[in-house]
Every structure is written in C-alpha cells, then in structure tokens.
N, C-alpha and C positions, 0 to 999 in steps of 0.2 A: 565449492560449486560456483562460486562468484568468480574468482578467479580462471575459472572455466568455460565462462559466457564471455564473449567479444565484444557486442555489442549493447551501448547505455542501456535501450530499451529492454533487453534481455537482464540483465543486471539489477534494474532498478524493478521487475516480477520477482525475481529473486530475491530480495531484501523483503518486499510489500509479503513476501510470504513469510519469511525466516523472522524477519524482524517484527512484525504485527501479529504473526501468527494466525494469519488468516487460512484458509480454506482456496484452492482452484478457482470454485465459482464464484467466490467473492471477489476474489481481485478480478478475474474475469468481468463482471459488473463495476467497479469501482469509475467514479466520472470523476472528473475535476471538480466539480460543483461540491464534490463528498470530503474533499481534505480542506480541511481548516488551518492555514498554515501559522496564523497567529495566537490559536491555542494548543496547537500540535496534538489535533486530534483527525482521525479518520471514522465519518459515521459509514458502517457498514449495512444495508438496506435489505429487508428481507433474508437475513440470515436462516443458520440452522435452524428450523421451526418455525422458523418468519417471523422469526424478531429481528430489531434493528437493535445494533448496541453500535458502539464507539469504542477505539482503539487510541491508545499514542503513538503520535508517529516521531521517528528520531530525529537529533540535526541532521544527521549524516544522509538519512534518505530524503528530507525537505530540500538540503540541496543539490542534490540529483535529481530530483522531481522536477526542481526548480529551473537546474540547466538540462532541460530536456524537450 
C-alpha cells in the first residue's frame, strides 16, 4: 500500500496507521503538539473508550513526519 500512495502526506497516514497501529479516527485527530519526537512516543487523546494511551513512533516515520 505505501508503495501505492504518490504522495508524502498520503504515505506518511499510511505508516501512522500500519506502523502505530492506530485506528482512522485517531490519526484523523492526531496534532503536532501529540508526537513527541525525542522520546518516540505518540499520545493518542480520547481513544477507544476515551482513553488516552501513547504509541512509539518509528525512526523511519519521525523522519518523514519531519520532512513534511
């Protein structure tokens, strides 16, 4: 699927799903303000149930987030 998406911003939904394991409406919700990139975490807000938990995010997606 990554390989199938053209564009970064497309690519980089793609990963934040596959690679975090998130949910649609989370990354849908996701800010900037929510990744942490110097402890390679992503807090997810109001999740399943409306809990907040937190995620690791990869190098590989930090730096694509990063050049974006």
């Amino acid at each position: 699927m990554l390989n199938a998406a053209t564009l970064l911003k497309h690519k980089m939904l793609i990963g934040l799903l596959y690679g975090c394991g998130l949910r649609c409406m989370e990354v849908r919700n996701i800010r900037l303000a929510d990744m942490d990139f110097e402890r390679k975490l992503l807090h997810i807000r109001q999740s399943k149930g409306r809990k907040d938990r937190m995620v690791p995010l990869s190098e590989h997606l930090i730096r694509g987030l990063k050049s974006t």
